[in-house]
TIMI-46047 format. One record per residue: z, x, y of N, C-alpha, C in turn; residue in three letters. Coordinates in steps of 0.1 Angstrom, whole numbers, plus 5000, padded with zeros to 4 digits. Each point is the difference from the previous one (the first is absolute). Layout:
# TIMI-46047
ZXYZXYZXYala;...
END
This chain:
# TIMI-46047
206134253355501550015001500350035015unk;499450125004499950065013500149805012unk;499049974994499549945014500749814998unk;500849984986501149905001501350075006unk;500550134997501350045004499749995016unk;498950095004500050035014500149835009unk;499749944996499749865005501349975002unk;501149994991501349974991500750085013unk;499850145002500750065008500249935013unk;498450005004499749935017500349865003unk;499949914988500149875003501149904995unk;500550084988501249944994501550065005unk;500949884994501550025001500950094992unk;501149995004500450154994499850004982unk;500549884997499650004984498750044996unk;498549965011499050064989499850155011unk;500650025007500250175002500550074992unk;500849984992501250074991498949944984unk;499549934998498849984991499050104994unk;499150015016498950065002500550235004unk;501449975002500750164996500050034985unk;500449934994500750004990497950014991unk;499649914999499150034989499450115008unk;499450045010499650145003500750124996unk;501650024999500850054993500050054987unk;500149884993499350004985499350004997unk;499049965005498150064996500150175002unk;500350065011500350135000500950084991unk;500949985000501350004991499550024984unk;499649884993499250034991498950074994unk;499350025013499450125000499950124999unk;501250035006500450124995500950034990unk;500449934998501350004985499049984989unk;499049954998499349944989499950154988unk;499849984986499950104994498550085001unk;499550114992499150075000498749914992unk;499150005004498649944999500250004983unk;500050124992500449974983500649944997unk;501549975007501049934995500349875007unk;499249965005499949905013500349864988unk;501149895005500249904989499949994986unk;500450114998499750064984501649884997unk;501350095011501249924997500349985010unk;501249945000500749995009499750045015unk;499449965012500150065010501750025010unk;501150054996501249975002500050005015unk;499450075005500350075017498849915008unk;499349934994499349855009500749904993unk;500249984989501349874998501550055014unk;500250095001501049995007499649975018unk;499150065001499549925014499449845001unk;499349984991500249854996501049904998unk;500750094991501649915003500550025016unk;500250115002500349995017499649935009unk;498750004998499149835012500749874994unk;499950014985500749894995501249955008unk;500950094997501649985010499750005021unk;498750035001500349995015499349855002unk;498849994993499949855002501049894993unk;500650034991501249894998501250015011unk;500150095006501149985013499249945010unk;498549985001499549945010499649894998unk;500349944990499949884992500749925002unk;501650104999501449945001500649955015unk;498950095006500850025020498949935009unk;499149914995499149975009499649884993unk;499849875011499849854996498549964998unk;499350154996498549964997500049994985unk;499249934997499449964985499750174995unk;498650025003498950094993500750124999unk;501450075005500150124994500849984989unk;500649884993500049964987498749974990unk;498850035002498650004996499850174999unk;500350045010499750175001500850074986unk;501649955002501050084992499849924987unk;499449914996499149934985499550124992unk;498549975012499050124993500550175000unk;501350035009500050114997500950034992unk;500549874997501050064987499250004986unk;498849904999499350004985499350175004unk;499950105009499450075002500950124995unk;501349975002501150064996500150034984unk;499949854996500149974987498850064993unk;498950045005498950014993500450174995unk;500650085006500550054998500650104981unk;500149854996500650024986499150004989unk;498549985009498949974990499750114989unk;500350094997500050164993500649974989unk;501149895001500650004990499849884992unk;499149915006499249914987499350094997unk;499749964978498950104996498549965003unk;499350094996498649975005500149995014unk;500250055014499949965014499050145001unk;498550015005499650055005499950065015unk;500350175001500050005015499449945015unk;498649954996499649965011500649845004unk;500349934988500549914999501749985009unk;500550084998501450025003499450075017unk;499350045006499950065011499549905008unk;498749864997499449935006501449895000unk;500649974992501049895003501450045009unk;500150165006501050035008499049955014unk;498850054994499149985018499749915001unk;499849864991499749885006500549935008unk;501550034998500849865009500050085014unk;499450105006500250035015498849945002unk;498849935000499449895005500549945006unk;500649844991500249945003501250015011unk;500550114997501350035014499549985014unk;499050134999499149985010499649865008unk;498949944990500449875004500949895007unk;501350034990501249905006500450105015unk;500450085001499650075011499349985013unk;499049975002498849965007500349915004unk;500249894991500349865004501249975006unk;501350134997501149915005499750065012unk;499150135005500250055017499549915003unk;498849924994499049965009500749835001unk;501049984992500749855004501450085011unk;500150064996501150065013499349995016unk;499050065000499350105011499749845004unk;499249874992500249855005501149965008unk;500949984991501349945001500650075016unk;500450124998500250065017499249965012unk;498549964998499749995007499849845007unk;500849954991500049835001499549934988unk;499050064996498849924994500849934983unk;499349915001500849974985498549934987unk;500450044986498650004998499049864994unk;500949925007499049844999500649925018unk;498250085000500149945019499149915002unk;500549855010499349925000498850025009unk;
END
């Protein structure tokens, strides 16, 4: 995470600056709001659903304010991350289950991330990515 955001910071535009804040934010954030090790995804995590929804709403305004594709890919996965949220309340949902499917989609964020500094940090520099 460290070493996509820090990249994001030095080499990207303001959208994947405000990206690479924002999941360092919530990875933190979450961390400390999260419940007690006993009760950890038992239910509801209300106070990481609401920081989740919060990235949710900062990447949908940068979705809305900026003519790049991928932070409409970012605000995707972080809304099914949002959504995963409600998993407590299907029956039979086991905690580790409901805990691995909030952490899965920051991967692939990660990823789309990487790619759009590293097509930014291109693109500024001239380069475009089918060179004769």
């Amino acid at each position: 995470m460290w070493a996509v955001c820090g990249y994001a910071l030095l080499r990207g535009g303001k959208a994947e600056r405000i990206a690479a804040v924002g999941i360092i934010a919530m990875t933190y954030l979450s961390l400390l709001f999260v419940s007690s090790v006993a009760l950890r995804f038992r239910h509801m995590e209300l106070p990481v659903f609401m920081v989740d929804g919060s990235f949710f709403v900062v990447l949908l305004c940068l979705s809305m304010t900026t003519e790049k594709y991928w932070p409409l890919w970012l605000t995707a996965m972080q809304g099914l991350t949002a959504l995963t949220h409600f998993a407590p309340y299907v029956p039979h949902v086991i905690p580790w289950a409901y805990a691995n499917a909030i952490a899965m989609w920051v991967y692939p964020m990660l990823a789309t991330l990487a790619c759009a500094t590293w097509r930014h940090h291109r693109r500024k520099r001239g380069e475009t990515f089918f060179t004769d």
